[in-house]
C-alpha positions in Angstrom: 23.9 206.0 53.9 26.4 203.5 52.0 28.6 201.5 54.3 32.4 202.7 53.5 34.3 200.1 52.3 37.5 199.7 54.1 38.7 196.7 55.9 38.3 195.8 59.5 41.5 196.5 60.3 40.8 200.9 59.8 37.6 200.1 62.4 39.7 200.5 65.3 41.8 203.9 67.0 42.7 206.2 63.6 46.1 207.1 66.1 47.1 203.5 66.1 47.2 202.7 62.4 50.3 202.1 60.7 51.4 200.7 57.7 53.2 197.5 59.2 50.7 196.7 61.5 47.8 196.3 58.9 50.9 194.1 56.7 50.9 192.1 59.8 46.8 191.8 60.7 46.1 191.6 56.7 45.3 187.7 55.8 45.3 188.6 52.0 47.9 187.3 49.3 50.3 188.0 47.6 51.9 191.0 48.8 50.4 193.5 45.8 47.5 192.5 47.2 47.7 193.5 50.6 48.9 197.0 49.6 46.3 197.5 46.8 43.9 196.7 49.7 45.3 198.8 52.1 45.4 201.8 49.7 41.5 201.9 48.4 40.8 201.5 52.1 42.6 204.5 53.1 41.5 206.4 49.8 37.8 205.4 50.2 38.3 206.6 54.3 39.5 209.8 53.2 36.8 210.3 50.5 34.0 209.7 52.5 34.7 210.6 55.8 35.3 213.2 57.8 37.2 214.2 61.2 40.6 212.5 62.9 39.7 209.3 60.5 40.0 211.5 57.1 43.1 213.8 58.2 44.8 210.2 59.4 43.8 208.5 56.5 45.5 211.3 54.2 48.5 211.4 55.9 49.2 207.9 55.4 48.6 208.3 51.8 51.0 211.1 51.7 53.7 209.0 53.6 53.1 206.3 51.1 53.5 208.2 47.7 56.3 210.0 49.2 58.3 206.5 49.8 58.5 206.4 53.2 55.8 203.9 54.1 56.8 201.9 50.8 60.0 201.4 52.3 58.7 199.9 55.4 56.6 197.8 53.1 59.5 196.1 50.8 61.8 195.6 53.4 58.3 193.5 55.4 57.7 191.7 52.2 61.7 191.2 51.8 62.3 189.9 55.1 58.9 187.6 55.1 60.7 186.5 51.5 63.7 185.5 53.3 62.3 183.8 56.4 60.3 181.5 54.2 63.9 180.6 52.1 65.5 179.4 55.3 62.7 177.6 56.3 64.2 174.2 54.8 62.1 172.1 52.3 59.0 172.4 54.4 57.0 175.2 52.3 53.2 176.0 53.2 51.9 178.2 50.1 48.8 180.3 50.7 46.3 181.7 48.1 46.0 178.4 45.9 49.7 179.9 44.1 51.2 176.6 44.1 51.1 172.7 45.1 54.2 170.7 45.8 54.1 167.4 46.5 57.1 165.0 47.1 59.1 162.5 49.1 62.4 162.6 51.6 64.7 159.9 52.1 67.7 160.0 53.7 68.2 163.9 53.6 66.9 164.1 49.9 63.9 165.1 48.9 62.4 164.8 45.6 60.3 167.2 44.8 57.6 168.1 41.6 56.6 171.4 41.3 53.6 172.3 39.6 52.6 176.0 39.4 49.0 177.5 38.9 48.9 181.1 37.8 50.3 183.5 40.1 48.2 186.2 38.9 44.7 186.4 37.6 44.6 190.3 36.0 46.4 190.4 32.9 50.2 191.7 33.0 50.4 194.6 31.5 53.3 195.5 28.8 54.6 198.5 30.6 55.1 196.3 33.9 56.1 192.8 32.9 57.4 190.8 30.3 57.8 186.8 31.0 59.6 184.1 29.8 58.0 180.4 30.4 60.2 177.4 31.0 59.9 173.9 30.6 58.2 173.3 34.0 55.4 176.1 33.0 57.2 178.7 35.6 56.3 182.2 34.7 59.6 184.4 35.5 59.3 187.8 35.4 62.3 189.2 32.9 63.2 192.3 35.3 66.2 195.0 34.3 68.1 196.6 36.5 68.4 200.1 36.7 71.8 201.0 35.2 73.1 201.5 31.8 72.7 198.9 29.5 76.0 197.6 28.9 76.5 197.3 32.7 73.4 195.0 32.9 74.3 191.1 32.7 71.9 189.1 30.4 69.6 187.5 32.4 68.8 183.8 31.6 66.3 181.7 32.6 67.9 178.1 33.5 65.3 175.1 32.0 63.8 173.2 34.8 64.3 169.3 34.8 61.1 167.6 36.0 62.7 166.2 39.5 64.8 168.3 41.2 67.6 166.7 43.6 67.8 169.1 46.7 70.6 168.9 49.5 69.9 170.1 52.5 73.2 170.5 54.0 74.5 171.6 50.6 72.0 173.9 48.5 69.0 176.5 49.8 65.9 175.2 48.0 64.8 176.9 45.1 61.7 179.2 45.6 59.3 178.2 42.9 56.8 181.7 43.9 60.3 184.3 45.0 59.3 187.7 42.7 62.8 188.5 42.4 63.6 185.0 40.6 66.8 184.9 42.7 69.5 181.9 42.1 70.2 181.1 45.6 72.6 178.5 45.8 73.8 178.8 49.6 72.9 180.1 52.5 76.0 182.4 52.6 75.3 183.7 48.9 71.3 184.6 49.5 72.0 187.8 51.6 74.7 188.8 49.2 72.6 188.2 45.7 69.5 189.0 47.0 71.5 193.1 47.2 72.8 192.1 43.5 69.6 191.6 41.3 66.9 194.0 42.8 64.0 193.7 41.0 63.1 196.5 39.0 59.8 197.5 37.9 59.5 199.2 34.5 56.2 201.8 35.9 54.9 203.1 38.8 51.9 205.2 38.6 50.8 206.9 42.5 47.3 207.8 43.2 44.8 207.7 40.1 47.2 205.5 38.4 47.5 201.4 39.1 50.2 201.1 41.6 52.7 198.1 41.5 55.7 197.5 43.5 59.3 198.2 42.5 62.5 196.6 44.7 64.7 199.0 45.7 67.8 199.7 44.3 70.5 199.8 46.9 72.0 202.9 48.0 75.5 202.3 47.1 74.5 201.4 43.4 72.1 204.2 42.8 75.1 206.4 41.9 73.0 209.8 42.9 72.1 210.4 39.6 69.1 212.9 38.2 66.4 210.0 38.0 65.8 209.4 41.2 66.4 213.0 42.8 67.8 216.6 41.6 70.5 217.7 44.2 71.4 221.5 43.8 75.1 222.5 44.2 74.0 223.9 47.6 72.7 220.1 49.1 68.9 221.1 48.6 66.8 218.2 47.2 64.6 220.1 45.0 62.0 217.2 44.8 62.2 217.1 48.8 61.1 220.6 48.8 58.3 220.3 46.2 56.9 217.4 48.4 56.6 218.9 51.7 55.1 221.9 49.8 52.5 219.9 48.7 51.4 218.2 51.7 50.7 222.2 53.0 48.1 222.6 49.9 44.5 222.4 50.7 42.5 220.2 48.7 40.0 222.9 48.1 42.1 224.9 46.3 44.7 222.2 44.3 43.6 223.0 41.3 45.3 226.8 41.9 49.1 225.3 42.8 51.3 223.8 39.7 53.5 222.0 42.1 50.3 219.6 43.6 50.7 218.1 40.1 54.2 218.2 40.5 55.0 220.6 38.1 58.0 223.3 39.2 56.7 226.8 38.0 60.2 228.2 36.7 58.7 231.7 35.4 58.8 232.8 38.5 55.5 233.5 38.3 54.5 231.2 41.2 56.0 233.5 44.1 55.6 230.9 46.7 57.6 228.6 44.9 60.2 230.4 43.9 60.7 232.0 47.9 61.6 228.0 49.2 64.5 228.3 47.3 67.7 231.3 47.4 68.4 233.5 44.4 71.7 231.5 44.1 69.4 228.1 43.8 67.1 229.5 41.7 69.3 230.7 38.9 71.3 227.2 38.9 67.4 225.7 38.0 66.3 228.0 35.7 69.9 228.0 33.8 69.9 223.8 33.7 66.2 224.2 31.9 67.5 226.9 29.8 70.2 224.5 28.7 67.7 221.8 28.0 64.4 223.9 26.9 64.6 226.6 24.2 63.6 228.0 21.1 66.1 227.3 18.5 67.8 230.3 16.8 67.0 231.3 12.9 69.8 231.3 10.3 70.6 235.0 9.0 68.8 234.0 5.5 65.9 233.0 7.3 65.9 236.1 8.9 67.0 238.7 6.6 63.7 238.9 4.0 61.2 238.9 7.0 63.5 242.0 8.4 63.4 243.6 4.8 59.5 242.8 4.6 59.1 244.7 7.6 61.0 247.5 7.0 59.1 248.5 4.0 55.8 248.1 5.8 57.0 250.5 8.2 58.1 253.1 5.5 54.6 252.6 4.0 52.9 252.8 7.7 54.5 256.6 7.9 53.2 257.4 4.5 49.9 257.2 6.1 48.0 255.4 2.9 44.3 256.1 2.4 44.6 252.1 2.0 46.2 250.6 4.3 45.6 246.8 3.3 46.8 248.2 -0.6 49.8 249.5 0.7 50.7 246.3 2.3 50.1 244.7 -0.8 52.5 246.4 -2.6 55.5 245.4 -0.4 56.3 242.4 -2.2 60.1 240.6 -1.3 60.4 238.8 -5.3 61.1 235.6 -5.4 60.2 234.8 -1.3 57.0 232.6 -1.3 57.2 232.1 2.7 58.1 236.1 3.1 54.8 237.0 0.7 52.8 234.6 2.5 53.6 236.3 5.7 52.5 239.5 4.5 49.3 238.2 3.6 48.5 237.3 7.2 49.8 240.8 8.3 47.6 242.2 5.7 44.2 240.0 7.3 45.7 241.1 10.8 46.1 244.6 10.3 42.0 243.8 8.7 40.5 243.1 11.3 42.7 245.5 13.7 40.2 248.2 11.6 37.1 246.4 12.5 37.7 245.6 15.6 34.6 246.5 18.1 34.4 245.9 21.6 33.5 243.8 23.6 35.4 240.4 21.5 34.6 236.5 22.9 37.7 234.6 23.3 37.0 232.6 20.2 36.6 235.4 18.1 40.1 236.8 19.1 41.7 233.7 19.0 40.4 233.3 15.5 41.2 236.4 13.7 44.7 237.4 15.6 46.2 234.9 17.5 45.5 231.5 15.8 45.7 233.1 12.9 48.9 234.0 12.9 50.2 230.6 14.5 48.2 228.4 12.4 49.1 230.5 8.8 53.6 230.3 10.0 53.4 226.6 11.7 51.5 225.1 9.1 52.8 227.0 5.9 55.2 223.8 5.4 52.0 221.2 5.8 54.3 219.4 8.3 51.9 219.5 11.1 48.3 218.5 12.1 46.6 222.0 13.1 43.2 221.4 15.1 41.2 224.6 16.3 38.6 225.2 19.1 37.3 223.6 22.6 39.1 220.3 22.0 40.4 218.2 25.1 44.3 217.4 24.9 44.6 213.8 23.1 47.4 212.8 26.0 44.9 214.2 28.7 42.3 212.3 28.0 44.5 209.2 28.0 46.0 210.1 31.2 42.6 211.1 33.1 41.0 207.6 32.0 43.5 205.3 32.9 42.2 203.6 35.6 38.4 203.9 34.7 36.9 200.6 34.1 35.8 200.0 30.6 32.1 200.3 31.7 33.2 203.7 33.2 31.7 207.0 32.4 34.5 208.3 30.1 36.1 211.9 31.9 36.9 215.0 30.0 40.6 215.5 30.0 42.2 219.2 30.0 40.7 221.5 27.6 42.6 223.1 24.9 42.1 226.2 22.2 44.1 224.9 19.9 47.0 222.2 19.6 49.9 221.3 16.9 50.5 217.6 16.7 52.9 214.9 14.5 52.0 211.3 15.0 49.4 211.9 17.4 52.0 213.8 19.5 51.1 217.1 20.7 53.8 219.5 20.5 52.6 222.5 20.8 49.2 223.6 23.0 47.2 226.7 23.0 45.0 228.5 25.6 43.0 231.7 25.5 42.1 233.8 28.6 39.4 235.3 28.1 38.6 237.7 25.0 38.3 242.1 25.0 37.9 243.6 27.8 41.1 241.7 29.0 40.2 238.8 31.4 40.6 239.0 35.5 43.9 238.1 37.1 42.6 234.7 38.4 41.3 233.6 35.2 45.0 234.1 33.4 46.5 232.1 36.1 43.6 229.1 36.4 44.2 229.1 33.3 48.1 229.2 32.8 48.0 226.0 35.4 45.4 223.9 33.1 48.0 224.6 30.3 51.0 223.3 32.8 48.6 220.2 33.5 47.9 219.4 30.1 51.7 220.2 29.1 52.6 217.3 31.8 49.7 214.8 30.6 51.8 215.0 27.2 54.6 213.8 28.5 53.3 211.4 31.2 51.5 209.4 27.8 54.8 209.4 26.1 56.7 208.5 29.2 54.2 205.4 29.6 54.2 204.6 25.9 57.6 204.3 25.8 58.9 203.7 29.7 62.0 201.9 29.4 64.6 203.6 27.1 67.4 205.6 28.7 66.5 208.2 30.7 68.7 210.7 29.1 66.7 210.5 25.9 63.6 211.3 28.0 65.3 214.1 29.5 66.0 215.7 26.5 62.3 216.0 25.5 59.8 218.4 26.0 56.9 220.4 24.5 55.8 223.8 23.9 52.8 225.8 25.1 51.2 229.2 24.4 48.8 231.1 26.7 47.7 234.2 25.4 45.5 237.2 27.1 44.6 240.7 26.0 47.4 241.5 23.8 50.2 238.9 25.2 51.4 235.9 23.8 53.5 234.1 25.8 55.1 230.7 24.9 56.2 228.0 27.4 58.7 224.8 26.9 57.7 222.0 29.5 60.2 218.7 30.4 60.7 216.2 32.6 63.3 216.5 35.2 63.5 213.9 37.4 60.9 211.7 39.4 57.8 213.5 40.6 59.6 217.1 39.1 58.0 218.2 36.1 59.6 221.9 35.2 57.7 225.0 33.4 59.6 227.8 31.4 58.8 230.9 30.2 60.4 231.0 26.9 59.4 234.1 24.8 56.9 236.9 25.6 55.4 238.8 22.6 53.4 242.1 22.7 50.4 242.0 19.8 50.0 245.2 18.0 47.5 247.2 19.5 46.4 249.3 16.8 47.5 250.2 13.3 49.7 252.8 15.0 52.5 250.1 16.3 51.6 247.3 13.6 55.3 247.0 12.9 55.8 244.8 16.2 54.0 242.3 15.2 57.5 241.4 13.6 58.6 240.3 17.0 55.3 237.3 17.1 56.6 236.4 13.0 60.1 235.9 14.3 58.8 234.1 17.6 56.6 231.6 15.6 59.4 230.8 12.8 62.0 230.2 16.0 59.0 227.9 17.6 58.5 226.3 14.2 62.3 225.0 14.2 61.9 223.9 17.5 59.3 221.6 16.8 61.7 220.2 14.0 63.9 219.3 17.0 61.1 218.1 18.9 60.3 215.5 16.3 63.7 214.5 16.2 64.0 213.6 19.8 60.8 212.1 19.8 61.6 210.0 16.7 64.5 208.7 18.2 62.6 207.7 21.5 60.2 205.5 19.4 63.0 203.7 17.5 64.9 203.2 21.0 61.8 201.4 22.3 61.0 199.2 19.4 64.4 198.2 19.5 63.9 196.7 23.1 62.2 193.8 21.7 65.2 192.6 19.7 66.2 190.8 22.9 62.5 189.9 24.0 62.2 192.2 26.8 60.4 195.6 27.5 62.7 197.7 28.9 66.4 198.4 29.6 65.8 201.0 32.2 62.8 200.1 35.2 62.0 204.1 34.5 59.2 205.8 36.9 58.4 209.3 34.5 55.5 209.9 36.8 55.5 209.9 40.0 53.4 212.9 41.1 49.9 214.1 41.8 47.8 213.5 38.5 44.2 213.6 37.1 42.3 216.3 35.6 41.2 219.5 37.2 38.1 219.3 38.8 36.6 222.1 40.4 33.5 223.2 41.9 31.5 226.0 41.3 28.2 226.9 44.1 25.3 229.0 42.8 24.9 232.5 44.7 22.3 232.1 47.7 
């Protein structure tokens, strides 16, 4: 059996360990490297272990991702920052950062500072951008987390080759300080260092790379929706979602939206929707309404589809000997969209006749469902139909991100069917099951991968564009569609606030049966154009996200906002399937 790889400090009592005592007993620097270190040892502990180590090892993950423990950690790493400031000239680097070399004469000391490279991985663009001075100083080019025109330009002073430090007069300038602090007294340390909080642009928990992020101080944080979502009653709804999660077994994760952070408005999700009063729960579900929904059809977009149907349903009571004929013959002149339409009810109400039992899933999806979708979204040749068992473009980002490139590429979440615009996928389709109808627990492991795959949609787009205002990213969402036996429902998903992705039912359409009720199909027509109009809006939003962050790099820098859009539980859905004894 492999040895687990954890370090030496984990070899001793499980009950003792704590994040500050392993900050303490850990040689390794810098700082990111003591936490990166003590989270693979915890994760590897928890993966391959069992017993009090395992159960110990997960909570400590938990207290980490849920900030507690990260806390603890800056405010170590702050306070070990400020101890080495006012230790006076007399600075001992560890970890090859730095060499300084100099002479002191009569209470001045002149100093040369030469700096080696304080990292050796590459920074990556959502996390850093850094501006090089004269003296070959890397500074990190941090923003803080406010709105832009409160945010003072930050410039980086040119370094002279000598530096003349006082000691009675000026704190000397740390050369390796992450925050890239000017400190020019003693009294004016404690009071900037509260001032310019470092910020970082993306923090990804668990699968995901995890770098630190300063804090921004309580005062300044101004209680807005980024960092929490406080209901008119006091209840912190991502609070609540957390300490939910922490009660979900592993074993069964893949059942629960809210493990991957995702808050099941539908109310279909009866444990979620019982943590919270009726009073709560209609102040959440009316802010997503307000946010998320289809948009409404002008009356002359309406009118010929109503008119279309009306003389299909005078022909239905006729009772032709052909029924496809009839349908035919209800022509709206001079309507090429309304004619086209007909022609898809005609091919429905087709294979409605044939239809013979027992149907696969593909075969339904292909002559009713998709059908129907792909011949109203796509009548325009706006958007990029793809049909079949395709993984989710975003989800196959998200799952691989922190594979090596020699990794075994992962599957991400499986879809039936997706509309996209610039490789954004707006709308996503699922299929439970085909004719007989499908069990109860297929429709919901189903509904969940949907949810999952919604959220890896905009997790990509909230990495590929982390930094613009917040507000902009609150605005977007996507659209989803799960259908089963004859139902087609239609879900908007968006991004709330950190860790709090929320799900909305948005439309639920009844198929037509049989020849009998074809006329409510009309109901799915209308659905589909409204869902069409919506993804107009979609694009628009999403349009105006791109331009926002292209725009950044006017003034050299990567972000205005140090956003976090995904802070949760992530990764695809894995589950495990024994043979029968």
């Amino acid at each position: 059996m492999s040895e687990i790889k954890a370090h030496e400090y984990f070899h001793h009592d499980p009950s003792k360990w704590n994040v500050l005592d392993f900050l303490n007993a850990c040689v390794l620097e810098p700082f990111d490297i003591k936490i990166d270190e003590y989270i693979k040892s915890l994760e590897n502990i928890f993966d391959q272990e069992q017993g009090t180590r395992k159960e110990r090892a997960r909570a400590l993950l938990d207290n980490y991702r849920t900030g507690e423990d990260r806390k603890i950690s800056k405010k170590w790493e702050k306070t070990r920052n400020l101890d080495k400031v006012n230790a006076g000239p007399s600075i001992n680097i560890n970890n090859s950062i730095g060499t300084i070399s100099g002479t002191i004469s009569g209470g001045i000391s002149n100093c040369e500072i030469s700096t080696s490279k304080k990292r050796n991985q590459e920074m990556d663009d959502h996390n850093y951008q850094t501006k090089k001075t004269r003296s070959g100083r890397n500074i990190p080019n941090y923003r803080e987390f406010f709105d832009e025109t409160l945010i003072p330009d930050i410039r980086v002073q040119e370094s002279k080759e000598e530096n003349v430090i006082q000691n009675n007069e000026q704190q000397p300038e740390n050369a390796y300080d992450k925050e890239s602090k000017h400190r020019s007294t003693t009294s004016q340390s404690d009071n900037e260092s509260d001032d310019r909080e470092e910020r970082q642009d993306y923090e990804c928990v668990s699968d995901y790379d995890e770098h630190l992020e300063e804090e921004i101080p309580t005062d300044t944080a101004l209680a807005d929706t980024i960092t929490s979502w406080i209901l008119s009653s006091g209840k912190n709804v991502d609070e609540v979602l957390s300490k939910y999660r922490k009660k979900i077994p592993n074993t069964k994760a893949y059942l629960y939206p809210a493990y991957f952070g995702i808050l099941d408005l539908s109310g279909e999700d009866v444990e979620v929707k019982n943590l919270f009063t009726d009073e709560e729960w209609n102040e959440m579900t009316q802010d997503f309404k307000s946010n998320v929904n289809l948009n409404d059809l002008e009356d002359e977009q309406e009118r010929p589809h109503y008119e279309l149907m009306d003389k299909i349903a005078e022909m239905l009571m006729e009772k032709p000997s052909d029924l496809i004929t009839g349908i035919e013959s209800c022509v709206i002149k001079d309507n090429i969209r309304v004619n086209a339409v007909r022609r898809l009810i005609q091919m429905y109400a087709y294979n409605l006749q044939r239809l013979r039992l027992p149907m696969s899933e593909a075969s339904f999806g292909s002559n009713f469902t998709n059908m129907m979708t792909r011949g109203i979204l796509t009548f325009d040749q706006i958007y990029q139909y793809e049909e079949g068992e395709i993984q989710g473009l975003a989800s196959s980002v998200v799952t691989n991100m922190k594979a090596k490139p020699t990794d075994r590429s992962l599957i991400g979440q499986k879809v039936d069917f997706r509309i996209s615009k610039d490789q954004f996928e707006m709308l996503i389709g699922l299929r439970s099951g085909g004719l007989p109808s499908a069990p109860k627990s297929k429709k919901w492991m189903d509904k969940v991968d949907l949810a999952v795959a919604l959220r890896d949609v905009m997790i990509n787009e909230g990495i590929e564009n982390n930094g613009v205002k917040p507000e902009n990213f609150h605005n977007l969402f996507t659209l989803g569609v799960h259908s089963f036996n004859y139902n087609y429902n239609i879900y908007g998903l968006d991004w709330k606030t950190r860790g709090v992705w929320r799900l909305g039912l948005l439309q639920k359409v009844k198929l037509p049966l049989s020849i009998d009720n074809l006329q409510i199909i009309e109901k799915l027509i209308i659905s589909l154009m409204r869902v069409e109009e919506t993804l107009h809006r979609i694009r628009k939003i999403r349009d105006e996200i791109l331009t926002e962050k292209a725009k950044l790099y006017r003034t050299r820098r990567i972000s205005t906002h140090a956003m976090d859009y995904s802070i949760c539980e992530h990764g695809r859905i894995a589950r495990k399937r024994k043979a029968k004894e």
